[in-house]
C-alpha positions as a Markdown table, in Angstrom:
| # | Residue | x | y | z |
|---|---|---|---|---|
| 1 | Unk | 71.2 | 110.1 | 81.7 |
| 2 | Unk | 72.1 | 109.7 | 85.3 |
| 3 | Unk | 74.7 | 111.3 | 88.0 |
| 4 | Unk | 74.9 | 108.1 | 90.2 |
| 5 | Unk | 77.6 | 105.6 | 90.6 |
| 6 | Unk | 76.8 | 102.2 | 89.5 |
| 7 | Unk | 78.7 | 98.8 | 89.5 |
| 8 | Unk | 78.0 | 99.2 | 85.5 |
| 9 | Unk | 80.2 | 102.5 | 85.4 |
| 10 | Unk | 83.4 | 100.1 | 85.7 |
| 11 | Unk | 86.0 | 100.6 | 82.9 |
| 12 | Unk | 84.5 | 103.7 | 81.5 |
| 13 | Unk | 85.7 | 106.9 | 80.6 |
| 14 | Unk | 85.5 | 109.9 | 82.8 |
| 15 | Unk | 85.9 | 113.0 | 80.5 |
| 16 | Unk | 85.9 | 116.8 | 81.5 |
| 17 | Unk | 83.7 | 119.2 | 80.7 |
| 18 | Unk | 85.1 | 119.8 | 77.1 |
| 19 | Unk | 85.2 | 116.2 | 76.6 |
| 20 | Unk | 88.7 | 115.7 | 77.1 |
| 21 | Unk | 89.5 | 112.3 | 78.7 |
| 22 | Unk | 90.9 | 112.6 | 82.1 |
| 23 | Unk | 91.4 | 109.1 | 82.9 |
| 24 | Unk | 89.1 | 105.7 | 83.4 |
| 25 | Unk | 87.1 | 103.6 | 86.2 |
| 26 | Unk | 89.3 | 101.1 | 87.6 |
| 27 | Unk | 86.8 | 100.2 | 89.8 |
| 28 | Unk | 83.4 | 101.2 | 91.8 |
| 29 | Unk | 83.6 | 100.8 | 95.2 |
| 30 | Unk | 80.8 | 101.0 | 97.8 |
| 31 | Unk | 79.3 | 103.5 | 95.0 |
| 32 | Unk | 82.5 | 105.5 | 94.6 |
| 33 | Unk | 83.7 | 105.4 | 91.3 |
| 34 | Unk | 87.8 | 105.1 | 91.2 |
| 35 | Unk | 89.3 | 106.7 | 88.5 |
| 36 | Unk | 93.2 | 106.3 | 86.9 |
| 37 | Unk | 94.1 | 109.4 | 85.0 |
| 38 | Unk | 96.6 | 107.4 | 83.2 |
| 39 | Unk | 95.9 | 103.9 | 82.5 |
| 40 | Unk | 98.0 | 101.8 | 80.0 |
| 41 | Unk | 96.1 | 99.4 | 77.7 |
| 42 | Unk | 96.2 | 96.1 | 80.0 |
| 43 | Unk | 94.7 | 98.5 | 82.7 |
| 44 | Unk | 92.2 | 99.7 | 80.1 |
| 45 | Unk | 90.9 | 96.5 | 79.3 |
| 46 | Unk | 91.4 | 94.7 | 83.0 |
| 47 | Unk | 88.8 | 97.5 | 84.0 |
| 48 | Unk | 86.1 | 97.0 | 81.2 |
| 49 | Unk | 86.2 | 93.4 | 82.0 |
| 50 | Unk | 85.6 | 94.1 | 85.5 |
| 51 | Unk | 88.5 | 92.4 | 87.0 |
| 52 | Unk | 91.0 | 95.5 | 87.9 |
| 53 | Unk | 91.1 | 96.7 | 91.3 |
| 54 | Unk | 92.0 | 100.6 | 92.4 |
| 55 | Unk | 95.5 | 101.0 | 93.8 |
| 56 | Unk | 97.5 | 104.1 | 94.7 |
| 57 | Unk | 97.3 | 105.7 | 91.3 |
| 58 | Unk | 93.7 | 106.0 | 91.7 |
| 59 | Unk | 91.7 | 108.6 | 92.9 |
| 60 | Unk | 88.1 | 108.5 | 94.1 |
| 61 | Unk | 85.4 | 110.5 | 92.0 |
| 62 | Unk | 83.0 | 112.3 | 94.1 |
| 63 | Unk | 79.6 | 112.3 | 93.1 |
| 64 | Unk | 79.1 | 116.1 | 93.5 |
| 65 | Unk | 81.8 | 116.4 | 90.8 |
| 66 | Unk | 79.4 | 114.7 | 87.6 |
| 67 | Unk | 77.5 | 116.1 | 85.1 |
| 68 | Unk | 75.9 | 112.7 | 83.5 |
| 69 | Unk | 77.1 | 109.7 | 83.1 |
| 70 | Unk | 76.2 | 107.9 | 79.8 |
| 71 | Unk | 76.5 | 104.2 | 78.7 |
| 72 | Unk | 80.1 | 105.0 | 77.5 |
| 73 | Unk | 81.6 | 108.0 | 79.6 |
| 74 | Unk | 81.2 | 110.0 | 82.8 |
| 75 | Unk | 81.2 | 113.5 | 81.8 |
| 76 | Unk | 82.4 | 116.0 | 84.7 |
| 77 | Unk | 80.5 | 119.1 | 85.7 |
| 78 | Unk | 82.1 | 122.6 | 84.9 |
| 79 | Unk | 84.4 | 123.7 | 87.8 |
């Protein structure tokens, strides 16, 4: 398990520290992970095929905030 952003983390789930889902990677910019809270389904699958792009909705994930990320969710560090 890692805490870095990849290219690879686009369209996965970030999840809080419980496990609940908080939203999904729209995109990964510059290694900052860009995260919707409330994506609809054609968002959803626009980001896991890599062709979505972060808009005003979106919010930038710092690093600092991540527990692990695994091959099918960021998990958030307690706050």
């Amino acid at each position: 398990m890692r805490n870095s952003i990849t290219d690879d983390d686009e369209g996965k789930r970030v999840v809080d520290a419980g496990g609940d889902e908080i939203g999904r990677v729209v995109e990964v910019r510059h290694g900052t992970a860009y995260v919707d809270p409330d994506p609809g389904l054609t968002d959803t699958v626009l980001s896991k095929l890599g062709w979505s792009e972060a808009d005003e909705d979106s919010y930038p994930l710092q690093e600092e905030a991540i527990e692990t990320i695994t091959d099918d969710e960021i998990r958030l560090a307690e706050l």
